[in-house]
N, C-alpha and C positions, 0 to 999 in steps of 0.2 A: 330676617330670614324665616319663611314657613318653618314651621313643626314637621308638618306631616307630608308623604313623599305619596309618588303616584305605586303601588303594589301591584303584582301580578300572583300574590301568593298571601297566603296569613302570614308568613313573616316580611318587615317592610323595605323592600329595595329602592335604592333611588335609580330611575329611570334614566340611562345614558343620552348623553343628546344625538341625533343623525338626523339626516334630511328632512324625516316623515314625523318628529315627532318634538323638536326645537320647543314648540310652544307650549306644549306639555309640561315637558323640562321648567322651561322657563315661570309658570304659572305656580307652577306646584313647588319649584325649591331655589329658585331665584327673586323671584318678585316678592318686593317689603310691601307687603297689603297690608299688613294692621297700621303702615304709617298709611297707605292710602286712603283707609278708614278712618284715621282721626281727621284727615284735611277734610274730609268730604261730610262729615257727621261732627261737624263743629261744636252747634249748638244744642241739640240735643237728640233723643235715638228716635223719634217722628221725621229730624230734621234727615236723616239718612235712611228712613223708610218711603220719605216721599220722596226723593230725590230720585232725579231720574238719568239711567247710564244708558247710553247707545253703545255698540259694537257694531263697529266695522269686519266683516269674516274673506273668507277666500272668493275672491272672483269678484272684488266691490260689493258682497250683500250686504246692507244696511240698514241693521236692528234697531230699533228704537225704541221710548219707552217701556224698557226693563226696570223694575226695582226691585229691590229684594231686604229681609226684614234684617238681616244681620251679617256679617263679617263671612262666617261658614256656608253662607248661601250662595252670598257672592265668587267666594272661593270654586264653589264647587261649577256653577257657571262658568266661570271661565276657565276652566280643565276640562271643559265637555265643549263649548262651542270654539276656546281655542283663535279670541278675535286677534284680527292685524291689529285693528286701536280701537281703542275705547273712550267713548266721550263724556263729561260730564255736564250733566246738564241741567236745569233748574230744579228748585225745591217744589213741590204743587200741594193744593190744597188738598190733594187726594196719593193717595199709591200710584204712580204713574202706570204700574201694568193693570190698574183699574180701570183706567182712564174709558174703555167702552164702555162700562158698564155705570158710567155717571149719569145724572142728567144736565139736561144740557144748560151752561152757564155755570155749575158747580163746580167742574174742574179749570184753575186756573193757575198761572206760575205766581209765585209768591214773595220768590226771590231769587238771585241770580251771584253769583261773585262779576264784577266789571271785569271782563277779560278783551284784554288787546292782542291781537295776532298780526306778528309783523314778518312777511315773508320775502327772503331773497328776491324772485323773480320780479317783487316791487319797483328792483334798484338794478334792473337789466340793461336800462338806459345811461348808466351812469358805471358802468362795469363792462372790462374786456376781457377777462380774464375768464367766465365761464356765463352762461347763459341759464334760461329755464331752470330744472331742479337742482341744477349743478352747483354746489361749492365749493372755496378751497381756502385757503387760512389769507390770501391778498383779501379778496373781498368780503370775508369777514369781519375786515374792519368796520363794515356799516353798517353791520350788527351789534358792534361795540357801540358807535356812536350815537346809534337809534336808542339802544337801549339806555345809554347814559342821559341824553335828552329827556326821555318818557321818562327813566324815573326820578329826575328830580324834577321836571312839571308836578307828575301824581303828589311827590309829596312837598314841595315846598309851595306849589298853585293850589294846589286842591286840601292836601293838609291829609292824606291818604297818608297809614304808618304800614298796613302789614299788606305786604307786596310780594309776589312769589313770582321768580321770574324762572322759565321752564325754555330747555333747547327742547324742540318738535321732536327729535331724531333725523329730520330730511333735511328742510331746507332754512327753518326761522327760528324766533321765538314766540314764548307765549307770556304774557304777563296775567297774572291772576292780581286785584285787588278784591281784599278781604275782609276791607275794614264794614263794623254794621249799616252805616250808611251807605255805602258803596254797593252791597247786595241790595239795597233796599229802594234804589233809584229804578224810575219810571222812565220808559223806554224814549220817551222824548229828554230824558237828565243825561241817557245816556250818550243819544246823538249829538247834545250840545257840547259834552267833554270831548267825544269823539272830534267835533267840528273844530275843538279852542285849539287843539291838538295839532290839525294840521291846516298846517300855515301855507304849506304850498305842496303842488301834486303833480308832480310831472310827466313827463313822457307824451305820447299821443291822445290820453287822457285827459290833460290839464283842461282844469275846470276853473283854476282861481291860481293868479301872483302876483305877487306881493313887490313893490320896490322898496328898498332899502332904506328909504331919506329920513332924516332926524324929526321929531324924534322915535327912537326903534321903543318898540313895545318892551319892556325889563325879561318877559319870558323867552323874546326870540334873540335878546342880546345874548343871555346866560346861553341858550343854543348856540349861537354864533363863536361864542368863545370855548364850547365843546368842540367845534368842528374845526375851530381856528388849530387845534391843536394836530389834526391830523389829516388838514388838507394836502399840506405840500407832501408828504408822503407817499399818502395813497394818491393823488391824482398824478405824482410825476415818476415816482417810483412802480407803486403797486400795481397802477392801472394804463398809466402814458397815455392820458387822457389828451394829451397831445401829443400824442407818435405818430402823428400823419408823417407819411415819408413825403420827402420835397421832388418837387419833379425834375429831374435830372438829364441833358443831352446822353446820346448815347453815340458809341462811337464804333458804327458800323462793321468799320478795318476791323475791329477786335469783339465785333458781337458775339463772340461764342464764351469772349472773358466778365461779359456782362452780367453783372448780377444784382439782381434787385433790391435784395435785404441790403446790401452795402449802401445804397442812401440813406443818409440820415435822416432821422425823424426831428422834427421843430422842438420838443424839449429835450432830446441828445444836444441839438447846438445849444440851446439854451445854456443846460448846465454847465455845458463844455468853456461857452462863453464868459458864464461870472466864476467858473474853474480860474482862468487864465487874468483875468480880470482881478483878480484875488492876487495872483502870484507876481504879475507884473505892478513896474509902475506906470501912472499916468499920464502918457506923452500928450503936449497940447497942441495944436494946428502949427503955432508958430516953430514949433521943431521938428514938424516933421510936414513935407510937401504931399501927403498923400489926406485925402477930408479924413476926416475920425472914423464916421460910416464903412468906408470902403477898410478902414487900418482894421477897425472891429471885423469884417467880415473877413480876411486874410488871414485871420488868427485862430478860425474852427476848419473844420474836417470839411467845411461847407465848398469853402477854395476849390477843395482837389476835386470834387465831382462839377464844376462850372465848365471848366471846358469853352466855353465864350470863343477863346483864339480858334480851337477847333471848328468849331460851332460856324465862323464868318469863314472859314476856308471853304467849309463844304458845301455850305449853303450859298453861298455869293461866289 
């Protein structure tokens, strides 16, 4: 917690939060900056003079190479410009807000932390439950997942130990690697971790996939068995990744009692199916005159919407 509170008098008041002035508040007597200042100023105090911060302000403006020489400088910037967000950005061989007044070739980035940014709207194709920025704790699941995959890739693939794994506030996460070699990677080391990383891309996008066949690579096994644990869940619970509803006769004499959500969807029968499957026992053809097939289908919710006998009356 800040020391020091935003004043409107020599003696020091803390400023109450309302509409017009949140981020004020927020800057001045909320926000843990001295821990932001040791992440950021790791290695030494050049190491956080050259480092260069962007700020995002009202109305999309977006500020760039800002740096500033110490903790109290920074502070006091952002109580005056008051950003949406703020970015951290690479180390340079120079003060980043020097950066016109170099010549040319001398200013350059020097190092970087590896950062992975993994956004909801990624996994829009594989989610029904909310769209674009939208979240909600179903499809948070594959925030879980993702993030359990990347980080035992980074460190049991790569050998990566200090990892800092950061929610956006909107829609994803962000992974910070930290470790000396990991800043210190050359923009083609980084493409290549990037590339090992994903293994398939999908949606209308897809550029590259992958078939399954033996033998599985050890990195996408250990994947496979991250996800093995939270597919049936999220794809028939969270998501109904199969809830097309089935197409169902409808029965004119009574179209005003019709309603649509009462068809069932393919994994309601489903579960409904190895439900009853479960509880009963298993009759074999020679005991009972009806095929297995048709015994199976008289046993779900699927029967009463067939309608069939109706169906040949009206139509024939």
């Amino acid at each position: 917690m800040l020391n020091k509170l935003v004043t409107h008098s020599k003696k020091a008041h803390p400023v109450l939060c309302d509409s017009d002035n949140t981020g004020v508040v927020f800057y001045s007597q909320i926000h843990k900056l001295h821990t932001y200042i040791l992440f950021v100023s790791t290695v030494s105090k050049t190491y956080f003079q050259n480092r260069e911060f962007s700020f995002t302000l009202k109305d999309d403006i977006y500020v760039r190479y800002l740096s500033f020489n110490n903790q109290n400088d920074l502070e006091k910037e952002m109580q005056k410009m008051v950003p949406y967000k703020v970015d951290i950005g690479a180390v340079y061989s120079n003060k980043p807000s020097q950066h016109n007044s170099m010549k040319s070739g001398t200013f350059h980035a020097e190092s970087k932390e590896l950062v992975f940014d993994i956004d909801m709207t990624d996994y829009d194709d594989v989610r029904t439950c909310c769209s674009s920025a939208d979240i909600c704790h179903k499809c948070w699941t594959l925030m879980t997942i993702a993030i359990k995959i990347l980080d035992r890739a980074l460190e049991e693939d790569f050998g990566f130990q200090h990892r800092l794994w950061v929610y956006s506030g909107r829609r994803g996460v962000h992974c910070w690697v930290c470790d000396d070699n990991a800043r210190k990677l050359s923009q083609a080391a980084r493409s290549a971790v990037a590339e090992y990383l994903s293994v398939v891309k999908g949606g209308t996008d897809t550029i590259k996939k992958v078939h399954l066949n033996s033998p599985i690579h050890p990195s996408i096994q250990e994947s496979i068995t991250v996800i093995d644990s939270y597919f049936e869940d999220y794809a028939l619970n969270k998501q109904d990744l199969f809830g097309w509803r089935i197409s169902v006769p409808i029965d004119v004499k009574n179209l005003d009692k019709f309603d649509p959500f009462s068809a069932p969807t393919i994994s309601y029968l489903c579960k409904e199916l190895d439900k009853k499957t479960k509880e009963e026992q298993e009759v074999t053809t020679a005991e009972n005159d009806e095929e297995p097939e048709v015994k199976r289908r008289t046993r779900v919710s699927f029967s009463s919407h067939l309608g069939f006998d109706e169906l040949k009356q009206n139509a024939w």
